[in-house]
C-alpha positions in Angstrom: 271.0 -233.6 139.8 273.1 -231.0 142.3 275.2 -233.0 144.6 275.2 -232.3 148.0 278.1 -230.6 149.9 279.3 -233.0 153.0 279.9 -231.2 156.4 283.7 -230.2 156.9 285.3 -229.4 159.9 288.8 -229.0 161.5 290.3 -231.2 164.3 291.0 -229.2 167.4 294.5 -231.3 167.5 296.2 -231.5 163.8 293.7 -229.0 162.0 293.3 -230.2 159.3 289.5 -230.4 157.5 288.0 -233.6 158.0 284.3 -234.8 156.8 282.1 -234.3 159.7 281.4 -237.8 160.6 285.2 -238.6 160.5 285.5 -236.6 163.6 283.9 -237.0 167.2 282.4 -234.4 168.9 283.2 -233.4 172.9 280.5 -231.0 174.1 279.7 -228.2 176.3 276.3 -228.3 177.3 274.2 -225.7 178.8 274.2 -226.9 181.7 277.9 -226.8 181.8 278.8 -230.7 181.2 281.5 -231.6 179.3 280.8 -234.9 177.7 281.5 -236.4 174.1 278.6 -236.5 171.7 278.8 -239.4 169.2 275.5 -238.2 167.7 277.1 -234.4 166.9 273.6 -233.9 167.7 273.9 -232.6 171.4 273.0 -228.8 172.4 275.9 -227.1 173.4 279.2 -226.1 172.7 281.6 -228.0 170.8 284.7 -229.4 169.6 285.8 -232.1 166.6 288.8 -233.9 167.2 290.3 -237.1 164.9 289.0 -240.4 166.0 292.8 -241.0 167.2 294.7 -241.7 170.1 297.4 -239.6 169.4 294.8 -236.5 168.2 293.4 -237.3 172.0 297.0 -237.1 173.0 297.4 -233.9 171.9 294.5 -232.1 173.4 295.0 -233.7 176.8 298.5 -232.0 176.7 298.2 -228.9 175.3 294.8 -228.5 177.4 293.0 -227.0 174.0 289.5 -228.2 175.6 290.0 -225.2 178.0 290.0 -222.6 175.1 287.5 -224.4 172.3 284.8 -224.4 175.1 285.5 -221.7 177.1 285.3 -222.7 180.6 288.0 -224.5 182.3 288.6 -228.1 182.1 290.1 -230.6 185.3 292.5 -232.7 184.8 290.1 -235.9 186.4 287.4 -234.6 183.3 290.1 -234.9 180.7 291.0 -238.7 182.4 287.6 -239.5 181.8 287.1 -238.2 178.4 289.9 -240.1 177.6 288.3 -243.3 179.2 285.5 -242.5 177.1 287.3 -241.6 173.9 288.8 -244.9 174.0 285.9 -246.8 172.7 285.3 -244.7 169.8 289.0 -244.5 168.7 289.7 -246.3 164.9 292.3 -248.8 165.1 
């Protein structure tokens, strides 16, 4: 039996490869709302980044949001991702 090859992608922050549902997704949708996307399932352009604080750290300061989803990214959105981010954040 062929095994099956698990999704990989890199963390917007540290980049380095991680298994797909090791990361947590922050979206772009159509529409133009910027939100994070537990699922990875969301329409839209996205973004993985580690499931930690400091990963979250490093986004927030380097603003890398801005570039990965190509439209600019307020300082109140990046507040409230992090709000968000919190509660999906391993300990």
């Amino acid at each position: 039996m062929k095994l099956r090859k698990t999704p990989q992608r890199k963390c917007l922050a540290t980049r380095e490869m991680f298994e797909k549902r090791d990361l947590l997704r922050i979206v772009r949708t159509p529409e133009g709302e910027i939100k994070i996307d537990p699922t990875g399932k969301a329409s839209g352009r996205g973004a993985y980044v580690s499931r930690s604080r400091e990963a979250f750290d490093i986004v927030k300061k380097k603003k890398l949001l801005n570039r990965a989803l190509k439209t600019e990214v307020t300082d109140e959105k990046y507040e409230e991702l992090e709000r968000e981010f919190a509660r999906y954040v391993r300990k």
